[in-house]
C-alpha positions in Angstrom: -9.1 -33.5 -45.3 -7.3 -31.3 -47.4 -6.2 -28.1 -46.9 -9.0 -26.1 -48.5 -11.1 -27.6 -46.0 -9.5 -26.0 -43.5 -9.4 -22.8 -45.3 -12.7 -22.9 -46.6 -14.2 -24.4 -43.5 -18.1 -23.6 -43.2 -18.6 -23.2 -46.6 -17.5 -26.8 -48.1 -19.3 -28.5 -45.2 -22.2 -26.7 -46.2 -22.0 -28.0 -49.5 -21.5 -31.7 -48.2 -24.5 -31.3 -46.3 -26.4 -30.5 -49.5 -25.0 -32.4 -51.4 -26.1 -35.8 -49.3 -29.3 -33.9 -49.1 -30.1 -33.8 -53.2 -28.8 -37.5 -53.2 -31.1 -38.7 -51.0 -33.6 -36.7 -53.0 -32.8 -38.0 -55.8 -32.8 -41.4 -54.7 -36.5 -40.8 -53.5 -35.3 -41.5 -49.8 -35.8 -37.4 -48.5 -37.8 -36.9 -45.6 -41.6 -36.1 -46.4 -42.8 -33.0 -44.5 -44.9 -35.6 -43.1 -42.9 -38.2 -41.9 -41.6 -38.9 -38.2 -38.3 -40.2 -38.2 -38.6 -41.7 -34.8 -41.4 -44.4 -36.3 -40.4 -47.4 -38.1 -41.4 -47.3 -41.7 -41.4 -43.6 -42.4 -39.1 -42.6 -44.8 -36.1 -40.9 -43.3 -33.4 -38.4 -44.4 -29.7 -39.8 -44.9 -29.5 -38.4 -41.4 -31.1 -37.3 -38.0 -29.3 -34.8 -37.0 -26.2 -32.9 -38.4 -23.2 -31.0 -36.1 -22.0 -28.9 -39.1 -18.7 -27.2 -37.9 -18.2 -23.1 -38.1 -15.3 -21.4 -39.6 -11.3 -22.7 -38.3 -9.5 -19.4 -38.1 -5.2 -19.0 -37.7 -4.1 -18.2 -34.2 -4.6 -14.7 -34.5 -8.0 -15.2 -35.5 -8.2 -14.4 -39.4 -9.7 -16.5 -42.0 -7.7 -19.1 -43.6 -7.7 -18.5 -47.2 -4.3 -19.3 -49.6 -4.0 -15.4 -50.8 -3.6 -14.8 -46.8 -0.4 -17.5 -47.3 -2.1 -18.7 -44.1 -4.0 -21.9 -44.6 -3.1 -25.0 -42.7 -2.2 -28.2 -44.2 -4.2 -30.9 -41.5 -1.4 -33.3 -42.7 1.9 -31.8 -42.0 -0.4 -31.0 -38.1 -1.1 -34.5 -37.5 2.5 -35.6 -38.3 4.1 -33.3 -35.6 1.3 -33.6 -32.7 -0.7 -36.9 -34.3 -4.6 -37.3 -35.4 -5.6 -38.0 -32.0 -4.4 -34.8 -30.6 -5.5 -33.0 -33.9 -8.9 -34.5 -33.5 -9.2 -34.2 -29.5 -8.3 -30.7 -29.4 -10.8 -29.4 -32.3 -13.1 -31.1 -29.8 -12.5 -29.4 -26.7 -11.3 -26.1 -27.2 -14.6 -25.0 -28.3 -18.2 -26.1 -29.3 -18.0 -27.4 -32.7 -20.5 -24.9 -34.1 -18.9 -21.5 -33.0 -15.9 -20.3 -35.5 -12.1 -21.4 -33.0 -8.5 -20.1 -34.0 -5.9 -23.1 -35.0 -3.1 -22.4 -33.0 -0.5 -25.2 -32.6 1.3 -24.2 -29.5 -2.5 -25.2 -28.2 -2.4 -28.9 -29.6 0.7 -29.2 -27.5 -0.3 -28.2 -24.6 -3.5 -28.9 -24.3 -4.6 -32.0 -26.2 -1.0 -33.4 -26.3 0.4 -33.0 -23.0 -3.4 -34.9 -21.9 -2.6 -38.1 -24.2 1.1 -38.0 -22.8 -1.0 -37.9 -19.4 -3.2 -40.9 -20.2 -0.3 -42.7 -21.3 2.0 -42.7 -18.4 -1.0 -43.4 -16.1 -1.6 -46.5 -18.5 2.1 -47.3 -18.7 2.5 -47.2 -14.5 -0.5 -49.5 -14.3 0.9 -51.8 -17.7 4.3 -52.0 -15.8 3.4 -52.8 -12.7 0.4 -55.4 -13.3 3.4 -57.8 -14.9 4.9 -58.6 -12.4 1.9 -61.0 -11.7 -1.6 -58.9 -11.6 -4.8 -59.8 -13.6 -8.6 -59.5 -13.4 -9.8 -62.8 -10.8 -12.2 -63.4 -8.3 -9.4 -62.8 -6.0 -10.3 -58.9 -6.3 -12.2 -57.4 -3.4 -16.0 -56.4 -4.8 -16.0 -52.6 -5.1 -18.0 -52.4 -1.8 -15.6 -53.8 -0.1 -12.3 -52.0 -1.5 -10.5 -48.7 0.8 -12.7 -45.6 0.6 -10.2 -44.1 -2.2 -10.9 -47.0 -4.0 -14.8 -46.3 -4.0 -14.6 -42.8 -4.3 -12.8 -42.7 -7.5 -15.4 -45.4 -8.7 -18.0 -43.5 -8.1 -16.3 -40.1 -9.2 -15.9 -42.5 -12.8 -19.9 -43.4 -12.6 -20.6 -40.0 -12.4 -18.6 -38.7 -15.1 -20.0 -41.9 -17.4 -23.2 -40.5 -17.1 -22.1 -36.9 -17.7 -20.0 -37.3 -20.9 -23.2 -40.1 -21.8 -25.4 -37.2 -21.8 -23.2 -34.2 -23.1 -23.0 -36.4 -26.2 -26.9 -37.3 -26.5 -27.0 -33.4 -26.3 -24.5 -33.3 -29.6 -22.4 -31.3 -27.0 -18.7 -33.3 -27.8 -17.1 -30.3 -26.4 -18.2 -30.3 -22.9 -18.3 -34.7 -23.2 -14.7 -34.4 -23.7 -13.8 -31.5 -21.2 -15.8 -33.6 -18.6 -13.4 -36.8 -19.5 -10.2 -35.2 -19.6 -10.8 -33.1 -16.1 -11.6 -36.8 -14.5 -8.4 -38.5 -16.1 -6.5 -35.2 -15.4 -7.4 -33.9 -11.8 -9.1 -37.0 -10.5 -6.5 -40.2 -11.4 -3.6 -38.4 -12.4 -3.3 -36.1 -10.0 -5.4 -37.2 -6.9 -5.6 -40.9 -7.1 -2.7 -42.0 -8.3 -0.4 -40.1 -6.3 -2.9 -41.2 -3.0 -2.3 -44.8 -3.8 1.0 -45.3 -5.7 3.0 -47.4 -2.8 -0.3 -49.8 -3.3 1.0 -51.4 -6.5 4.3 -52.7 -5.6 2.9 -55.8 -4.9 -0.1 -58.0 -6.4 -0.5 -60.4 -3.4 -2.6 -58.3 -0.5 -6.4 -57.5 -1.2 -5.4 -53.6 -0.7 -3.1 -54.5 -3.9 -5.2 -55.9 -5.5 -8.2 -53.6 -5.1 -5.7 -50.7 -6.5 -5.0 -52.8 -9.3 -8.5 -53.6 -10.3 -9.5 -50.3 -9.1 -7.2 -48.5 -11.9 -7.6 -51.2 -14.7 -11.5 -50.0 -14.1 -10.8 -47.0 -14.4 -8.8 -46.7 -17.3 -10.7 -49.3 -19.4 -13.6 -47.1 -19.2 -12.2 -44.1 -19.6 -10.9 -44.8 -23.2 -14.4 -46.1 -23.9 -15.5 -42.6 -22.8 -12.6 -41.0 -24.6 -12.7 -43.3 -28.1 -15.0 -41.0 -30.0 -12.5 -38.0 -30.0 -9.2 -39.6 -29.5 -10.0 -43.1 -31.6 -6.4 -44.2 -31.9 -4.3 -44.4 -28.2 -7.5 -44.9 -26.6 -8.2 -48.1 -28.9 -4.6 -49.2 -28.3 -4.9 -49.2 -24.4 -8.1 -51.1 -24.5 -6.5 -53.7 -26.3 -4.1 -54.0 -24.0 -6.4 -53.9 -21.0 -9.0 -56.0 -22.3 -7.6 -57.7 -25.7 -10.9 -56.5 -27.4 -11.3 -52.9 -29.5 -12.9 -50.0 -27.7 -14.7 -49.4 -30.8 -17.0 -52.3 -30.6 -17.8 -51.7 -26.8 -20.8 -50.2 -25.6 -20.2 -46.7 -24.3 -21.5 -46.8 -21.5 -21.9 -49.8 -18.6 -25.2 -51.1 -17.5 -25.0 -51.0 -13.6 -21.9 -49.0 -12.7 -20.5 -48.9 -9.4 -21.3 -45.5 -7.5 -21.6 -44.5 -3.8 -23.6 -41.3 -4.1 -22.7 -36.9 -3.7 -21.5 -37.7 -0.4 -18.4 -39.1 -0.8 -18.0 -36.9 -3.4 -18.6 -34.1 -1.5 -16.5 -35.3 1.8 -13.4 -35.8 -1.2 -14.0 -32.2 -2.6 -13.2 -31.0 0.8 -10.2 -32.9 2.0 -8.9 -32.0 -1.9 -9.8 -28.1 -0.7 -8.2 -28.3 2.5 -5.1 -30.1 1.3 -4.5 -27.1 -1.3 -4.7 -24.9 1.7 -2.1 -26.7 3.4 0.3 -26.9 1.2 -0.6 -22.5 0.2 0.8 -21.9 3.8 3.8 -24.5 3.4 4.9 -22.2 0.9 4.3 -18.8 2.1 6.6 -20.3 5.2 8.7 -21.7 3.3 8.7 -25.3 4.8 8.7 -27.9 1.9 6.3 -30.6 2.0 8.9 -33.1 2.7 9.1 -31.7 6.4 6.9 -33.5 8.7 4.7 -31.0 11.1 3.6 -31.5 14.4 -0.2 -30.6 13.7 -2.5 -28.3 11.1 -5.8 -26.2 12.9 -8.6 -26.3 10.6 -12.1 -24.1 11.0 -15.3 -24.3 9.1 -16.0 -20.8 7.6 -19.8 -21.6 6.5 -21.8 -23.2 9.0 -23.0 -26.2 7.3 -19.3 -27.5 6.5 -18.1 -30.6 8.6 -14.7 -32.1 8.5 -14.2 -34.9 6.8 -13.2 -37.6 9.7 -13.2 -40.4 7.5 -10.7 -39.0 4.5 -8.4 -37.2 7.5 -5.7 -40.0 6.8 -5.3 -38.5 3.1 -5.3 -35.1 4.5 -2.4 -35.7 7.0 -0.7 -38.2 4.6 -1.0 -35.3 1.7 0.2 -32.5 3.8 2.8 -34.7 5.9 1.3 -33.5 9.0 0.6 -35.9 12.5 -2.5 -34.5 13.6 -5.4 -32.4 12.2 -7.8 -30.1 14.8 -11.0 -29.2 14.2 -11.4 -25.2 15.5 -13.8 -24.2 16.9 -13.8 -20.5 17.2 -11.6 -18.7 14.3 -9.5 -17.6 17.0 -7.9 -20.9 17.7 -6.5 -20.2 14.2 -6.0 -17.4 13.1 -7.0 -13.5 13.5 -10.0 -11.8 11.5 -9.6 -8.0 11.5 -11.8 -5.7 10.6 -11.5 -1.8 9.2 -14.7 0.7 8.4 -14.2 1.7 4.9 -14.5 5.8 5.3 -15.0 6.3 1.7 -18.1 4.5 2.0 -19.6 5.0 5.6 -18.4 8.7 6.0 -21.3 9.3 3.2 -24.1 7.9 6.0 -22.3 8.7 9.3 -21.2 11.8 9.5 -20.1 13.1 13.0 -20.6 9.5 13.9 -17.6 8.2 12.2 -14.6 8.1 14.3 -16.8 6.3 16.6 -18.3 3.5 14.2 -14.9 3.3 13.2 -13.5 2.3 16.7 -16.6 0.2 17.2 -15.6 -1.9 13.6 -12.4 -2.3 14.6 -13.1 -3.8 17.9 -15.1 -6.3 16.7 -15.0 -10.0 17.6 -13.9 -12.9 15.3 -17.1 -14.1 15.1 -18.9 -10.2 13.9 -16.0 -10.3 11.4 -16.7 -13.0 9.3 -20.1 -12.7 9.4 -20.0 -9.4 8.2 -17.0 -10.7 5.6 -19.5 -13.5 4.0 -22.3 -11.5 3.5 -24.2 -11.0 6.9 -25.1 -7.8 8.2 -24.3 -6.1 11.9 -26.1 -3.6 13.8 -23.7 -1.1 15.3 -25.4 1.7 17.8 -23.5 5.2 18.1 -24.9 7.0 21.0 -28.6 7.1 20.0 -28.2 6.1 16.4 -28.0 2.4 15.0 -25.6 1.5 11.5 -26.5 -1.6 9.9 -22.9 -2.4 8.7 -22.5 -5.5 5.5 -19.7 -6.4 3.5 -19.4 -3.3 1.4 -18.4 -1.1 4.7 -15.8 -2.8 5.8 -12.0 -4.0 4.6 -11.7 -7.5 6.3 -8.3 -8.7 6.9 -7.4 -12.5 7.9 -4.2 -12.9 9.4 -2.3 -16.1 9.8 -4.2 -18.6 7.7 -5.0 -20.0 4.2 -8.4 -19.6 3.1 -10.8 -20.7 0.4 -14.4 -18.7 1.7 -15.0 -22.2 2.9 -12.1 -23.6 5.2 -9.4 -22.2 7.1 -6.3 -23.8 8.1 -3.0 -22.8 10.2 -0.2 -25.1 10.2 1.9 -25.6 13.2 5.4 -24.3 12.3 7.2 -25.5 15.0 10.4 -28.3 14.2 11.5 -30.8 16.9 14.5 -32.1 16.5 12.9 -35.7 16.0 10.3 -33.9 13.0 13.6 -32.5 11.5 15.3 -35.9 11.5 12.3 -37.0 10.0 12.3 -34.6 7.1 16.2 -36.1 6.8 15.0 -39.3 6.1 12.1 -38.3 3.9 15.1 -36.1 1.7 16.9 -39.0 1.0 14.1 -41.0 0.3 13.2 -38.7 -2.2 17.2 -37.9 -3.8 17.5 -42.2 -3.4 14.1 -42.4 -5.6 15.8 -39.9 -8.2 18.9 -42.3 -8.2 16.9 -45.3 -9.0 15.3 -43.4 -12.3 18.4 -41.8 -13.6 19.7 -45.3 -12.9 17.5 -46.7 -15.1 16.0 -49.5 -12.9 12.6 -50.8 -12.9 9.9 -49.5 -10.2 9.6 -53.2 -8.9 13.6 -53.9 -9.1 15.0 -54.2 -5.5 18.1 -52.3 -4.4 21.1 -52.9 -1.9 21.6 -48.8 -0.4 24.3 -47.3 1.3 23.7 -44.1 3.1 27.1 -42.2 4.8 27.3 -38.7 6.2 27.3 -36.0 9.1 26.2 -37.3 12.6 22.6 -35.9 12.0 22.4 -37.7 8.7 23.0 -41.1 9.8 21.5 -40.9 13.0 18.0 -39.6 11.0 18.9 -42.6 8.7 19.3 -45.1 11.2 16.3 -44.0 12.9 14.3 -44.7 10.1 16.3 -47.2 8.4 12.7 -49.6 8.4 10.9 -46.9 6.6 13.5 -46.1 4.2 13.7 -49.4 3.1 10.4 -50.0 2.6 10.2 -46.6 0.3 13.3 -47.1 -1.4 12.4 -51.1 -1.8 15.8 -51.9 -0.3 16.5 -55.6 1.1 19.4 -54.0 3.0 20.4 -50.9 4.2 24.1 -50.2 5.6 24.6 -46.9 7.8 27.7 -44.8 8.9 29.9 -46.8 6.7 32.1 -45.0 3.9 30.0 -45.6 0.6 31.7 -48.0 -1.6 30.5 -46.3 -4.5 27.7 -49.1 -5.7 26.8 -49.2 -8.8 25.1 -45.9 -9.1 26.4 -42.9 -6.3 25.3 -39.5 -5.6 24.9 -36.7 -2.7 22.4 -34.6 -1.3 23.0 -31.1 1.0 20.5 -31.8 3.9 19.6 -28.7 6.0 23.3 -27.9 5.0 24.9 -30.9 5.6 25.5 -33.4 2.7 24.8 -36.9 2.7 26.3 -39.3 0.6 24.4 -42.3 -1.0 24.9 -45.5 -3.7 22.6 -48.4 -4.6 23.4 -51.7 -6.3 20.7 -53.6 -8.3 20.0 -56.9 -6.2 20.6 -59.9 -8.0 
């Protein structure tokens, strides 16, 4: 478009719309007052239905117009951030209808860091699947692929649908939010991360239900993303499917879905994971630590752990053992204070004693009081019904939502801090072979030399490091010969010396 659209905005498209209205007119094709558009043989309008956009306003919200100097020219945008951002972020920032401000530090971190996203997810697959993946009978049915697997298949199902009727609705905006969340929070961040060690190889049927699981996935997800980003989306359908996205059908006949319970059970484990790591870093322990166990408690009655996702959960938080609480007390403390501002109003003489009562409270009065209940406190002959605006509730020792609580165990064994050793250099070793530029599938010769604590953590887990690192051989306690690519790592202090060599 050019740049007087912009500026002009709501009153050009308004002229369109008139415009194509007085042609049809004209033509003798306008819509009798009459006629039913929905019945074959009625004569229609030259449309159905019209999204007409409002007013695009500069970032600090003021019309575009040239005497302002501050009208956009749409193609100088799309040349620095592209049309598919351009397009995607009009889309989603706000409802079409309602007057938004054009601001491009938005395009680039909104729209465009979520197609740099959707790339790199696709280019991890696209990498990966050549060493010898592709769509076969060999592929375990849905049903019968890990509980990840299914989760995020249903999670896609459900979103399908969503976006499917956002867009029946003429509601793009929330379609597209609903898309970019999924690809976003749910594969990017959740899924991917969960299953990454599952693609570097194509021969098991746990590989190869990640592969087909993800090529899924994505495939569908550009369908659901082609109307507002038509380009990148139509490119990695190509690639995935060698047909354009633009002559798919939106939306798949019979997809694969488990139901809200999975959902639900996933939602938690997600919940109680970002709780976890919360009190990693108000300790300051690092993820990369192992701990000997995490105490988690239900704060709502109807809650139940999720036993079947609890290998994510202590995979995710690098923990060897979750326990379900109980009683609050088993992890944490709940205290409770009578707000005197408040109560002194009502008890008068009675205060000081409420008060003591309050405070004396049990875990259980505490947080029933906290979410919303209220308790029946009696003062000599009198009787306070005590809720939530009465009291200042502290809880001491946990991370909490309003739904879970959880309470790492901080202790470190010697044997969990060799442990966190190994996982270090795994992670420095990892770094090497990026900077290094090898591929993700390339295998590696690794030297490891340092301290006595380095090399006996290394040795220890020389198995597990070579199956990380994707090392055929791994040489200990011997001075480094350099490789072909060398660095060091401080450890807890000491400093461990490293170097890989590309094997032939």
């Amino acid at each position: 478009y050019p740049a007087d659209y912009i500026a002009e905005g709501l009153d050009q498209t308004r002229g369109w719309f008139y415009s194509l209205l007085a042609i049809a007119t004209g033509l003798g094709d306008a819509l009798p007052n009459n006629a039913d558009p929905s019945k074959p043989g009625d004569t229609s309008a030259p449309y159905k239905a019209v999204v007409v956009n409002d007013l695009v306003r500069d970032a600090k919200g003021q019309k575009m117009s040239k005497s302002r100097g501050n009208a956009v020219d749409p193609w100088s945008v799309m040349e620095r951030h592209g049309a598919d951002a351009v397009r995607l972020f009009l889309v989603a920032s706000s409802q079409v209808w309602t007057p938004r401000n054009f601001d491009e530090a938005v395009i680039r971190d909104g729209a465009g860091r979520f197609l740099l996203t959707l790339k790199n997810v696709y280019k991890f697959w696209a990498e990966l699947a050549n060493f010898g993946w592709a769509p076969s009978g060999a592929d375990p049915a849905p049903a019968d692929r890990p509980l990840l697997d299914r989760w995020v298949l249903s999670r896609l199902a459900a979103v399908e649908a969503e976006a499917n009727s956002q867009l029946l609705d003429y509601d793009a905006t929330n379609a597209a939010r609903a898309v970019m969340a999924f690809v976003d929070d749910d594969i990017s961040k959740w899924y991917l991360r969960l299953s990454r060690d599952r693609f570097y190889d194509v021969t098991s049927p746990d590989n190869r239900a990640a592969f087909a699981t993800l090529h899924e996935v994505l495939t569908v997800s550009c369908r659901l993303l082609a109307p507002f980003a038509p380009f990148v989306t139509d490119w990695i359908h190509r690639e995935l499917t060698g047909e354009t996205v633009h002559l798919t059908d939106y939306v798949r006949a019979a997809p694969y879905t488990e139901g809200a319970a999975l959902d639900a059970a996933m939602n938690d484990a997600r919940a109680i994971v970002t709780l976890g790591r919360a009190q990693r870093e108000s300790v300051g322990i690092g993820v990369r630590q192992p701990l000997r166990a995490m105490h988690v408690f239900a704060l709502k009655r109807d809650l139940a752990y999720p036993d079947a996702l609890s290998g994510l959960v202590l995979s995710e938080l690098n923990i060897k053992a979750v326990t379900v609480a109980t009683d609050f007390a088993q992890v944490g403390t709940a205290e409770s204070k009578a707000d005197f501002k408040v109560l002194g109003k009502r008890a008068g003489k009675d205060m000081k004693a409420l008060g003591a009562a309050i405070e004396g409270w049990n875990a259980e009065q505490v947080l029933a009081v906290h979410f919303g209940a209220t308790v029946n406190v009696a003062v000599e002959d009198r009787v306070y019904a005590v809720g939530p605006e009465d009291v200042k509730v502290t809880l001491r020792g946990v991370a909490t939502d309003g739904r879970w609580a959880v309470a790492l165990q901080t202790e470190i064994t010697p044997e969990l801090r060799a442990e966190g050793m190994a996982r270090e250099l795994v992670s420095r070793v990892q770094r090497l072979r990026k900077e290094s530029g090898l591929a993700v599938s390339d295998r590696i010769r690794l030297e490891i030399a340092g301290p006595d604590a380095v090399q006996a953590a290394a040795e220890e887990h020389r198995q597990w490091i070579a199956g990380e690192t994707l090392a055929v051989e791994v040489v200990v306690g011997a001075a480094t010969t350099g490789g072909t690519h060398a660095a060091t790592v401080d450890l807890d202090g000491a400093t461990a010396h490293s170097a890989l060599t590309r094997d032939r």
